[in-house]
Structures are given as C-alpha cells and as structure tokens.
C-alpha positions in Angstrom: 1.8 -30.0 -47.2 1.6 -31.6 -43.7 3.0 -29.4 -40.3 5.2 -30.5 -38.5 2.8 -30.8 -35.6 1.1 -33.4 -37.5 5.4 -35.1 -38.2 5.9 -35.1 -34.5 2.2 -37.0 -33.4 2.9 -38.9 -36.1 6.6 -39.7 -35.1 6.4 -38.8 -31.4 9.9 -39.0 -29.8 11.8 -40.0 -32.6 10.6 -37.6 -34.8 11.4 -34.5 -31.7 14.7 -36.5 -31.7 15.6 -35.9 -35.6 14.6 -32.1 -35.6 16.5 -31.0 -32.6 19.5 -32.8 -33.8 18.7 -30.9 -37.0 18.7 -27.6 -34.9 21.3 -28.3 -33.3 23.6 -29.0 -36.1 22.1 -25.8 -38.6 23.4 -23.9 -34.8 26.8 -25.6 -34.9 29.4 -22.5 -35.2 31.8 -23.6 -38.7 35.2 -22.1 -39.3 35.1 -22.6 -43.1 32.1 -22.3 -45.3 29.9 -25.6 -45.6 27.4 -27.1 -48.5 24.2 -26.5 -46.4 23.0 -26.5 -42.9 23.6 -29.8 -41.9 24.7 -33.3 -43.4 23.7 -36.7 -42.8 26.9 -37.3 -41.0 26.6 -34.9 -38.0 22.9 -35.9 -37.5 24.0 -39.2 -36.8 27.1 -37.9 -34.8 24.4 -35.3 -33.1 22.1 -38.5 -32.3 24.6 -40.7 -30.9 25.8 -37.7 -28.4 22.4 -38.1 -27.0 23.3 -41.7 -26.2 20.9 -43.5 -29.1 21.7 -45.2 -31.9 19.3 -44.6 -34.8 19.5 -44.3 -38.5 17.5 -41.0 -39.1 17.2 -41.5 -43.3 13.7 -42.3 -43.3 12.3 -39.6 -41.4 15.3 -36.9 -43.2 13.6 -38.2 -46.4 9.8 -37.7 -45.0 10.7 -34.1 -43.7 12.4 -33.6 -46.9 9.5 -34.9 -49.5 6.2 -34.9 -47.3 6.7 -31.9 -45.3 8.9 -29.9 -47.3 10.7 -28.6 -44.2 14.3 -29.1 -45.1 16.0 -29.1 -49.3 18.5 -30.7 -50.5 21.6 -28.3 -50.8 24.6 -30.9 -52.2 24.9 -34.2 -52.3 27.4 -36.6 -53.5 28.6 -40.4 -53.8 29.7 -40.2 -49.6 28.0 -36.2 -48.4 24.5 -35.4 -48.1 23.2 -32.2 -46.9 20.2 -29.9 -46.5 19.0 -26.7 -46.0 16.3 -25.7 -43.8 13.7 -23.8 -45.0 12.3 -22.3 -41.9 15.0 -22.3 -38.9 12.3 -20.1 -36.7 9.3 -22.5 -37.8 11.6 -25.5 -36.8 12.8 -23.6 -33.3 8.9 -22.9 -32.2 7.6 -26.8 -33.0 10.8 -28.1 -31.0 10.3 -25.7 -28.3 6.2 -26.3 -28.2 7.2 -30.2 -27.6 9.6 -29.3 -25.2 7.0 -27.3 -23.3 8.9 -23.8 -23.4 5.7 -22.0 -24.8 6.4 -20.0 -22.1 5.8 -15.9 -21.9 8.9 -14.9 -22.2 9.2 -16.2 -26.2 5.8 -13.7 -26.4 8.1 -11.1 -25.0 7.5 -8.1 -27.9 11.0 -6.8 -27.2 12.0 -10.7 -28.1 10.5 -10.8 -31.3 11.5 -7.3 -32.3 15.0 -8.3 -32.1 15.1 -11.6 -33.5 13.1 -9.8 -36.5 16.0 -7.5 -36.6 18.3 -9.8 -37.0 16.9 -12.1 -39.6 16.4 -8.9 -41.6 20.1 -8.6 -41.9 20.1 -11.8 -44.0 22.7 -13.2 -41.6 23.3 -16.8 -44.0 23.9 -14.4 -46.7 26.2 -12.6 -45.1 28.0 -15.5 -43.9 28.2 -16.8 -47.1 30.1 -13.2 -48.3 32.5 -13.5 -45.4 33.2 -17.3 -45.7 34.0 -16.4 -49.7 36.2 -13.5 -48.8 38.4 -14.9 -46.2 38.9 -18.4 -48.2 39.7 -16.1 -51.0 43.3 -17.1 -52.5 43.9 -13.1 -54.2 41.5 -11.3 -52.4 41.1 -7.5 -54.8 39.5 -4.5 -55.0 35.8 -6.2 -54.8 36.4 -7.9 -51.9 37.8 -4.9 -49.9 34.4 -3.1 -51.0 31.9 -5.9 -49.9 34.0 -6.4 -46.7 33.8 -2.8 -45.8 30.0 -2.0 -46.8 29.3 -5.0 -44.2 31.8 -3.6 -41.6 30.1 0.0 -41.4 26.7 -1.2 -42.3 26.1 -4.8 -40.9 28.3 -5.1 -38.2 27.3 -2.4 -36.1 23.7 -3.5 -36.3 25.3 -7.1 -35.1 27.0 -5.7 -32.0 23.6 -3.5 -31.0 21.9 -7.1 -31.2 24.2 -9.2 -29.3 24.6 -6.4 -26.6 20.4 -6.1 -26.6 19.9 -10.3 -27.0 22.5 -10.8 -24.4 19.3 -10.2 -21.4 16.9 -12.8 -23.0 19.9 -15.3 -23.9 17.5 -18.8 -23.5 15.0 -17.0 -26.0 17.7 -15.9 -28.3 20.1 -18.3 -28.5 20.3 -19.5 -31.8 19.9 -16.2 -32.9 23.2 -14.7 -30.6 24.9 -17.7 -31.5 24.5 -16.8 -35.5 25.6 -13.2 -34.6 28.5 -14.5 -33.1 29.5 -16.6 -35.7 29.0 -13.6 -38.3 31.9 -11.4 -36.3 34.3 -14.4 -35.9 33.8 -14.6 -39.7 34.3 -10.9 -39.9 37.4 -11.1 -38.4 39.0 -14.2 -40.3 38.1 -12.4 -43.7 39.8 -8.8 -42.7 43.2 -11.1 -41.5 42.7 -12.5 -44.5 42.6 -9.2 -46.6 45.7 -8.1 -44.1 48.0 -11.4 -45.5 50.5 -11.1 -48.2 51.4 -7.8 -49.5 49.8 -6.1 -47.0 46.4 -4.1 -46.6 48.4 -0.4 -46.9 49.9 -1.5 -49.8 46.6 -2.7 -51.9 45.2 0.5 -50.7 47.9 2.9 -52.2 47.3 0.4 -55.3 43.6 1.2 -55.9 42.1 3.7 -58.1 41.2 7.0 -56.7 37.9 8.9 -56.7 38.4 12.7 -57.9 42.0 12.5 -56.8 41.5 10.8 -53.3 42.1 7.3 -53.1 39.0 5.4 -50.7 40.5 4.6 -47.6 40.9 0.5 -46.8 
C-alpha cells in the first residue's frame, strides 16, 4: 500500500488539509462515547473553520481504500465514520509537512513517554469509562473495572501528564487524550455515586472470607 508521503505529493495542500482536519477531529475531547474517531460531518465542520469550502469524500475514500490509513468504524443512511489506524503515523507525516521535524520530537525522554502512554491502551480505556458512566444500573462488574483502572491506570495517567506537561507542543495530542481519560474517570465514578448511593451497593456486595472489598 502507498505512504502517505506519496498521498500528500500526490494531493499537495489539499491532501495536508484533509489529514489535519482528521487529526484534529480524532483530538476533539467528547463527553459521551462516539462510533469512531471522527465522522464526515466534523471534517467538513473542521474544514470550513479553516475558512475553505471543500467536499473532502474523495480523498476520505482514497485514504480509506488506497492507503489503508483510516477504517470504516459505523456508518449509516445520514453518519459516516472512521477509525484511524495509526494516530502517531498520521501526527509525524502532518508534522514533516508542516516542517516541525525539529529535535525536540527526537527528544528520547519524548518518545519514552508517549510510548508510555500508548501502552496503557488509552482508546480502550476510554471506551470502558464511556460504558460505565452511560451505564443505566451500573453493578458489581462495573465497580470492579472502575477500580482496577483507578489504582492501576490512573496513577500512571497523572505521572504522564505531570512529566508531558514540559514538552507540551511535542505531546499534545497525547496530554490531551490523558486528559480526556480523567474527565471520563470522573463522570463514571459520579455515575456509580447516583441513585442508591455508592455505601449502600458496597454493604450490598458479596464479601471475601468475611470482609466485604471496599468500593
């Protein structure tokens, strides 16, 4: 399959045009959980903000079928959207056209911590928080994946953010996916604290050897 060196000399402005609006919207913080990384509808939205008016189907189809950058994710008689495949691929080629193949995105410390934080799965994790907090009788399973995260993700999180917070332009996407992953955090443990109550579905659960697991 082609690079996407070879899509953007063969599409030159309007093809940089298409896969930053594409980063851009995959970047876009959510407050509910969404069919894929972007949709037809906010790269069109995204393009226009830049003050141009093009219809980006053609090359979304290219990058989609030739290239094999982006997937479709769900798609329906009005809503189309894709996944990307590679968001750091994508990032480098956008940045390489921009000209910001500077030394600091060579920085060792740089690529050790945005390795870090793609090892944490972050989309997957995402996807567990959206599920939990839109959850209409959150239980006994969601109290469980909402605390392994909380002791074993999020700390891990809140080291990165603290670390990525000194090389922000290098790491931006990457903070701004942390980010979203606490705010997420935080809507799904309100959402386990509505209704009854998080003390009472704690004295509810089964106990372990006599000792119930705290919440």
């Amino acid at each position: 399959m082609a690079s996407l060196e070879d899509f953007l000399e063969k599409y030159g402005e309007k093809g940089y045009i298409v896969l930053k609006a594409i980063l851009e919207e995959a970047s876009r913080p959510s407050t509910r959980p969404r069919p894929g990384d972007f949709s037809f509808k906010g790269i069109k939205s995204r393009i226009s903000s830049y003050g141009i008016e093009y219809n980006p189907s053609l090359l979304l189809a290219k990058l989609e079928r030739e290239y094999g950058v982006i997937e479709t994710s769900f798609k329906s008689s009005n809503q189309h959207w894709w996944r990307i495949r590679d968001k750091r691929e994508l990032a480098r080629v956008v940045k390489l056209y921009e000209g910001v193949e500077d030394e600091a995105s060579q920085d060792p410390r740089v690529r050790v911590l945005r390795i870090q934080l793609w090892s944490l799965e972050p989309e997957k994790i995402l996807k567990t928080l959206h599920r939990i907090a839109s959850s209409p009788r959150p239980g006994y399973r969601e109290r469980g994946e909402l605390r392994r995260i909380a002791f074993e993700v999020l700390p891990l999180v809140a080291k990165f953010v603290e670390e990525a917070s000194e090389y922000g332009d290098e790491l931006s996407d990457e903070i701004s996916i942390a980010e979203e992953i606490l705010e997420a955090a935080e809507r799904a443990i309100a959402r386990l604290s509505q209704g009854r109550g998080a003390r009472e579905a704690w004295l509810e659960a089964p106990s372990k050897g006599g000792l119930r697991e705290p919440f």
